[in-house]
N, C-alpha and C positions, 0 to 999 in steps of 0.2 A: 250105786256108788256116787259120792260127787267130789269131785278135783276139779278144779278150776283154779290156775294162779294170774294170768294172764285174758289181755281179751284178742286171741289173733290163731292160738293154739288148733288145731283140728278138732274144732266141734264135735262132738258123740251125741252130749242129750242137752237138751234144753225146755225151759218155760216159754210158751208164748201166749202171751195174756188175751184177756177177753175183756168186750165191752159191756156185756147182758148186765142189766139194773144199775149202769153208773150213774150216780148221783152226785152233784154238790154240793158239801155241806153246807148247813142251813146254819146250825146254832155254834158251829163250833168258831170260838172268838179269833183264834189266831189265822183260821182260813180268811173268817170274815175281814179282819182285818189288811186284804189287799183292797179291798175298796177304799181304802185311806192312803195306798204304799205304789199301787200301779199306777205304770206309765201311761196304759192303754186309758183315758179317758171320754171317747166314742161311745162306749156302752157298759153299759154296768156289767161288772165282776156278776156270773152267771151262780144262780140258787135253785136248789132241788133236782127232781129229775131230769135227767138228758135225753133229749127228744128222742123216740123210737126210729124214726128213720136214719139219724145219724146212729143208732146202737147197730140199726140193720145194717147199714152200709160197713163200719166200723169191724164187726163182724165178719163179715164178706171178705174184706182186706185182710186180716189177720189168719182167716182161714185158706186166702192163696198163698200168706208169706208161710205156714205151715207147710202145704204142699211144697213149696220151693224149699224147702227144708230138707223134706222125708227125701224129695226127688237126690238130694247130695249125701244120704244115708244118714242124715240126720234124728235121733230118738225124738220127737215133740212129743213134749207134755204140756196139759190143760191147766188151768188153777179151779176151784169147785167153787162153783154158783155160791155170790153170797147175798142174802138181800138187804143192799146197803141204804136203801130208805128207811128200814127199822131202824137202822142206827145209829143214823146220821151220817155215815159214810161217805167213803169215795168213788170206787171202783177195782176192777183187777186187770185194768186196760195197763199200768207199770207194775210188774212185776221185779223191774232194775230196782225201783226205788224202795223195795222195802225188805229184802236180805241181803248181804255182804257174803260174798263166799270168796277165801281166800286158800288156796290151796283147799283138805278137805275139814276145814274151821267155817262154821256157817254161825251170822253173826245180827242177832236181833238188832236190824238198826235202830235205836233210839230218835223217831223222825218225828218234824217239825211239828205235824199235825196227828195229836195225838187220836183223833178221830180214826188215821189211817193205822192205826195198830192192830185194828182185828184183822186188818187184809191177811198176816199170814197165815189165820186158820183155813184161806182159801190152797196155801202151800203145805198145810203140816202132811200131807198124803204122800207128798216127794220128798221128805225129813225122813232119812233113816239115822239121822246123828245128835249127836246133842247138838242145843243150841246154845250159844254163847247170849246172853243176857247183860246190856249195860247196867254197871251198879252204880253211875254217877248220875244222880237226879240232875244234874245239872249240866250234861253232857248231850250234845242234838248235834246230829245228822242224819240224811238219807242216808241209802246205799251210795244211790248214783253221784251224791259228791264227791266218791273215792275212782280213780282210775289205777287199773293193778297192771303193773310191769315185772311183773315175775318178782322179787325181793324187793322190788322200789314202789312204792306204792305212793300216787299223787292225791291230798286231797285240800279240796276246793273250799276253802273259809266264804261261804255266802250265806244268803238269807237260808237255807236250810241248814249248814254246818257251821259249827264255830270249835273258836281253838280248844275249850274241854274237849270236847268231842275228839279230835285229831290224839293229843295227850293219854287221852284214855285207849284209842284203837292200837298207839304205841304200845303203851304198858302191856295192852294184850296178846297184841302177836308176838313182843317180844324182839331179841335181838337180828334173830331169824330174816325181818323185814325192815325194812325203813320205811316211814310217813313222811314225804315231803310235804311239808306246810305250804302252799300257794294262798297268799292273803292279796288285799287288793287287786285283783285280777279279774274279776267279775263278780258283779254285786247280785245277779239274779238267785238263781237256785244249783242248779246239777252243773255238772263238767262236761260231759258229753256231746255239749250243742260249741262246746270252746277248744278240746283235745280230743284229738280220736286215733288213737293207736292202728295203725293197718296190720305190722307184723314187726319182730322185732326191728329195729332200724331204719323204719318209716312211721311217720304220724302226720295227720293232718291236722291244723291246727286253725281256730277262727281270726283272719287279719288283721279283724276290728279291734280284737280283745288283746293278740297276743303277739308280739315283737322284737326283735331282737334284743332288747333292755329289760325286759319279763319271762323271757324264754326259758322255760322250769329247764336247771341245769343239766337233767337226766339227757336231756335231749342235743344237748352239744356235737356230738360223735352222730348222730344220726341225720336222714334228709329228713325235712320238711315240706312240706306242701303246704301252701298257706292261701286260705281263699278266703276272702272278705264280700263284703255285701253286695256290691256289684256284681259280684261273680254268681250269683245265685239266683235260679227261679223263688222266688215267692210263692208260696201255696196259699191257697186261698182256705177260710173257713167260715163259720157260722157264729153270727154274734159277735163272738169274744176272743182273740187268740191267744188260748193260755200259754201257748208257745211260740217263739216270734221265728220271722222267718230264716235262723240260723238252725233252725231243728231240721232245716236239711244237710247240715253237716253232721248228722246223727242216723249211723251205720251200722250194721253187723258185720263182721268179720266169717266165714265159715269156715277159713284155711288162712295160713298167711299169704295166697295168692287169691284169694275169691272173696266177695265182697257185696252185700245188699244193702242196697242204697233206695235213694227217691229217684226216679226212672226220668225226672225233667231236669236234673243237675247235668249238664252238659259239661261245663268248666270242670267240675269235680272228676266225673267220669274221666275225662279228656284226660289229666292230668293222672289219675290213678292208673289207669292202659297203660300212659309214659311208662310206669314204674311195671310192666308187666303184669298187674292188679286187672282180672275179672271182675267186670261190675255187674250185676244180675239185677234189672230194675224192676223196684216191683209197688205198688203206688201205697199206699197208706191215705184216703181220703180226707183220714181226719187229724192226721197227727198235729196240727198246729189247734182244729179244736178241741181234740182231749190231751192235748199235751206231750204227742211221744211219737219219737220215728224207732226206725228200727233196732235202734240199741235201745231205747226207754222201756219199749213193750216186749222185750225179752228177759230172760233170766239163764245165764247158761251155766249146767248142772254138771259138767262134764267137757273138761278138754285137755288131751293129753297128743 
């Protein structure tokens, strides 16, 4: 089964991604192209395979946030080995970023790098439904530019999504849902390192990015928690940080009261306890070098 409308719901079953054979891509020109577009100019935008001891370690991480899972009766499931050097590929370390599951509508994101397309032949084994296929060639986003609130649904106009893209997710879900458009709000890629739903009527929101004069309307009626840069431990990584250090506002949800997070967010934590919110830490070594904390390297298959 998969239902998913929200991200806060009582988790059942889930994706949790893997790092085995991530790769760089080498040729493909729109990746290539952050070596002209990032900020990070210290070290070159990273090419081909990813070092074996960050896969080890990466690995290692991913298989205790599993166990922290199964231990809350949680269903984990795997994505299937791909060997993404044949194809110039990416990895299945995000699994958020590359299906859309809105209620039980599971939805071929049309994503920036088309290189990252084949990643969901590493999912089609948990696809028992059709898949919804974008028909606008002209239409790009992630998954993970969309944040889902039960009929409201927030998505992020950035370097991975643009307004076709939004216009067409409309047309497809239908009346059913709303797509709030958020433009100008953050130019990098995903939503999840700027918005992070806890449970209905709480969200945590990034300071830097987001403020009372920007504040997506949905969010009126609700509290806010709002943590900006100061507030944050910094995680360190290797080379390059495809993720910068806001990807520790980047969380899973297991209930609307329990919560997996980065285990050195102190202000976070602090502030989530206030509201009642269990924070279960649990480290991700490399989420700022492959890009993804604990809502990036999941995919949840089921919550009701």
């Amino acid at each position: 089964m998969i239902y998913s409308v929200n991200e806060w719901d009582q988790l059942k079953r889930i994706v949790v991604g893997s790092a085995t054979n991530a790769h760089w891509p080498v040729q493909c020109p729109i990746f290539r192209n952050q070596e002209k577009t990032t900020l990070w100019k210290e070290t070159p935008v990273p090419a081909g395979p990813v070092d074996e001891n960050i896969i080890l370690e990466a690995n290692k991480d991913l298989d205790n946030f599993s166990s922290i899972l199964k231990n809350y009766g949680v269903v984990v499931e795997r994505p299937t080995e791909l060997d993404f050097h044949l194809f110039d590929g990416m990895y299945n370390y995000c699994p958020r970023d590359r299906l859309l599951i809105v209620g039980d509508k599971v939805i071929d994101a049309p994503m920036l790098y088309p290189t990252r397309k084949k990643e969901i032949e590493a999912l089609n084994h948990l696809l028992d439904t059709e898949i919804i296929i974008c028909n606008d060639p002209e239409a790009t986003f992630d998954a993970a530019n969309i944040c889902r609130l039960g009929k409201d649904l927030l998505y992020l106009v950035s370097e991975s999504g643009n307004i076709k893209g939004a216009k067409w997710l409309q047309e497809t879900l239908g009346s059913k849902y709303t797509v709030h458009i958020l433009d100008n709000l953050y130019s990098g890629v995903h939503i999840d390192s700027t918005i992070s739903p806890v449970r209905e009527g709480l969200v945590v929101v990034n300071g830097d990015r987001i403020n009372s004069n920007n504040m997506p309307s949905v969010f009126k009626k609700w509290d806010v928690i709002s943590i900006s840069g100061k507030d944050l431990v910094a995680q360190p990584f290797i080379d390059y940080p495809y993720a910068s250090k806001y990807i520790a506002l980047n969380f899973l949800a297991i209930n609307p009261n329990t919560v997996v997070c980065d285990p050195f967010q102190t202000v976070l934590r602090n502030e989530l306890e206030k509201k009642n919110i269990e924070t279960i830490g649990c480290e991700l070594r490399h989420s700022r070098t492959l890009g993804g904390g604990h809502h990036c390297v999941t995919l949840d298959l089921e919550r009701n």
